[in-house]
N, C-alpha and C positions, 0 to 999 in steps of 0.2 A: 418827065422833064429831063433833058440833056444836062451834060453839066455845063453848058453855057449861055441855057436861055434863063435870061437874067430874071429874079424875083422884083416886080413890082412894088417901090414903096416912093410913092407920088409924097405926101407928107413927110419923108423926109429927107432932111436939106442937105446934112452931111453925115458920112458915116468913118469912125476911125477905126481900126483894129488896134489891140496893144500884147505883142507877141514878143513869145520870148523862146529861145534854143529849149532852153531846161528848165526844169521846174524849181521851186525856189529859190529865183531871183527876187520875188515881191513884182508881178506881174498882175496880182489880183489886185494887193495893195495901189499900184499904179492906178489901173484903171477904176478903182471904184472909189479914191480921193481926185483924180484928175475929173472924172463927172460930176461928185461933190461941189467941185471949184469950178465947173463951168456951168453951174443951176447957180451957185451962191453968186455966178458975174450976171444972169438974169437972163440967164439962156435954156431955152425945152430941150431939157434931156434924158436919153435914155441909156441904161445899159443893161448887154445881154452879155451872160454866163455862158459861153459854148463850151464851157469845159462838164462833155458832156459824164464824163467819169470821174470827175473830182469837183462839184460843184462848191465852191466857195464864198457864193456872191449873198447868198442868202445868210448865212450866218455874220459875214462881215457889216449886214447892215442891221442886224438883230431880226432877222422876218423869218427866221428858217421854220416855224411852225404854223407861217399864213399859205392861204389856198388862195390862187386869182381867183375871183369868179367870171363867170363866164355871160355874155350875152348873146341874145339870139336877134339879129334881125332877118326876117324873113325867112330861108331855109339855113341860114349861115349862121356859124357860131362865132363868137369871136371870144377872145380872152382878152379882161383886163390887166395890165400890168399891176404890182404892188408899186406903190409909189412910200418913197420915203427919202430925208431930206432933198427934198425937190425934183427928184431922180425917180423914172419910171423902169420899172426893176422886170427882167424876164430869167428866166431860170429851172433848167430842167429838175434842180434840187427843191423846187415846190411840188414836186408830183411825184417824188421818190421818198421812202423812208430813211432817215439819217444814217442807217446802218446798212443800209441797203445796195449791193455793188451791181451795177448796171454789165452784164454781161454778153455786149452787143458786138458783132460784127463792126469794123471798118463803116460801110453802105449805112447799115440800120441807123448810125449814130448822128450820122451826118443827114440823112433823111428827118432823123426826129428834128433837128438843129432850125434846117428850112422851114419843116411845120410850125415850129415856136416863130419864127422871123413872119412867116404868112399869116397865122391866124392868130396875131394879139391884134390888139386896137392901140394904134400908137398916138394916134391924134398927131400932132402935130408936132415937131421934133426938131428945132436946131443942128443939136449933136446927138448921132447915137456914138455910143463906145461898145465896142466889140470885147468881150475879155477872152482873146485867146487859148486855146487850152496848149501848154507846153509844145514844142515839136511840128514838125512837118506832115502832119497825117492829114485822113481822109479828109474831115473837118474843116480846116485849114484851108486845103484847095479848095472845096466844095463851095464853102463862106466866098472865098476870092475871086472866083469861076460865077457863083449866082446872083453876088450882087454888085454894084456900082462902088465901090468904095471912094471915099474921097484921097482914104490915105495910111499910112500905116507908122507905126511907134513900135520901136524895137526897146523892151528894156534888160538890161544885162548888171552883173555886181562886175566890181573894176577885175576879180581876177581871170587870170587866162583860158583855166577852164570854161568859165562860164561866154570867155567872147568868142571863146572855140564854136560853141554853140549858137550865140549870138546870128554869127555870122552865116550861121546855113540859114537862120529864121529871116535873115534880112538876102540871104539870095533868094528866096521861093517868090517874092513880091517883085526880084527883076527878070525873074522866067519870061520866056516866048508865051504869053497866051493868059498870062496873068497882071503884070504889067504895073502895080499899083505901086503910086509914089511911096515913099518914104520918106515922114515927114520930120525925122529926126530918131533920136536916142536917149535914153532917159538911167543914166546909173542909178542904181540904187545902192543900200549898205556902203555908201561913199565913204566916208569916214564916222568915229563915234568922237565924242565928246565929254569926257567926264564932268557932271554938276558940279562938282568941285575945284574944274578947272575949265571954266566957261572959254577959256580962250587954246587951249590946245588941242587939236586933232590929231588923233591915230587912225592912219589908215591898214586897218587890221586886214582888207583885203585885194591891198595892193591900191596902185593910185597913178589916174591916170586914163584907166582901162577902158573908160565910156568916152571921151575925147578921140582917143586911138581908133577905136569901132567906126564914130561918126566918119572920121577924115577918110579910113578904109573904103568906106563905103557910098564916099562923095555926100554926105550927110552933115547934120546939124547937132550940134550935142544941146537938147533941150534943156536938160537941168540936171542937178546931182541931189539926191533925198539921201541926209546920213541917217546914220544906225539909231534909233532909239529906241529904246524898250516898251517905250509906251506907245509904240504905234502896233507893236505886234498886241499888247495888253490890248488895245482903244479895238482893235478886230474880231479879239475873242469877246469881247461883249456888246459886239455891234453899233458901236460906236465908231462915227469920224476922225480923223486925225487935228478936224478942227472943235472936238471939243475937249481937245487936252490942252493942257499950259505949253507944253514945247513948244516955242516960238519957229525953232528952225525946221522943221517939219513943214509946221503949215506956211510959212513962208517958200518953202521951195515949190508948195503943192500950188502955191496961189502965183508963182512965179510962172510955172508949167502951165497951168491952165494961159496964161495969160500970152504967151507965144505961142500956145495950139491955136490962139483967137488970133492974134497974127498973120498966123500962115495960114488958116484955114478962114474964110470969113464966110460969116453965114450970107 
């Protein structure tokens, strides 16, 4: 396969990427309450883990020790996704042990990537979400070069280092030969809020910064997610951010989903 002849997925309708410069913006976070929030609006969806050296998608939804099983029809195998809260789940960290560091070439990584996107069984798919893996690597272009995408989400925290990096992630999508929209920017770690002071905001990491990004980049600022403790708590036990109390959480996630359906229609 060249890297431009496109992977085949007739079944489905739209596909987003959600990419970030650096790592530890809440990029995983993004994308796996933003799919959350677009199954809970009554829409087939899927997301896939491309972060093929740091797989995070399976422990955020608690599945990290399920196997897909596999089906055969005819000489073909195919894999089922893990499905949970409504979301059809692919992930190279079901076939890896937890401890286990994937020591692959650039090619090899990106090749396994395809294989996961060609042989699962996706059925039928409104949204897929793509979760990114940090940076501009082989990955990255490979995902962007073989498939159709409908569009891309850049998320970044408001300080400058991070839009430093932002900004190379949201150049690679207006390259010569790559080309895919961007369909806005999504801050996260926006501000925190003390419970004992429901109405004052600290912005511990500056403010501003994902507003700035969009304009930079002839873009849209989707929403701002602040800082709460219990979204990072609701991940380590593979739990949603919609089954905690934090109201403003899941209002920004249910806000986000709701202009990806906007601008993206199925």
């Amino acid at each position: 396969m060249t890297p431009f002849e496109k992977i085949k997925m007739p079944t489905v309708k739209n596909i987003i990427v959600v990419a970030s410069g650096k790592g530890g913006v809440g990029k995983s976070t993004v994308s796996a309450n933003l799919a959350i929030a677009l199954a809970r609006n009554g829409m087939k969806v899927a997301l896939v883990d491309a972060d093929i050296y740091g797989p995070s998608i399976p422990t955020m939804f608690g599945i990290r020790d399920e196997r897909p099983p596999v089906s055969v029809l005819g000489d073909k195998e195919q894999i089922i996704p893990i499905e949970k809260f409504g979301v059809k789940i692919m992930s190279i960290g079901f076939f890896t042990k937890p401890n286990q560091g994937l020591i692959w070439r650039g090619p090899m990584a990106a090749n396994s990537i395809k294989q996961l996107l060609e042989t699962t069984e996706w059925g039928d798919i409104d949204y897929m979400v793509i979760d990114f893996p940090p940076g501009t690597g082989d990955i990255q272009l490979t995902i962007a070069q073989s498939l159709n995408l409908t569009g891309a989400i850049i998320v970044t925290t408001p300080q400058e280092i991070a839009l430093a990096d932002a900004r190379k992630a949201a150049s690679m999508f207006v390259t010569a030969g790559i080309e895919v929209p961007i369909i806005g920017v999504v801050e996260n770690m926006s501000w925190f809020t003390p419970k004992q002071h429901p109405t004052e905001k600290y912005f511990i990491f500056g403010e501003g910064g994902g507003a700035k990004l969009a304009t930079e980049i002839n873009s849209v600022l989707l929403g701002q997610v602040p800082l709460v403790m219990e979204v990072g708590a609701a991940a380590d036990k593979g739990m949603s951010v919609f089954s905690q109390t934090e109201k403003s959480v899941v209002t920004a996630f249910e806000d986000l989903a709701e202009k990806v359906l906007s601008a993206v229609e199925v």
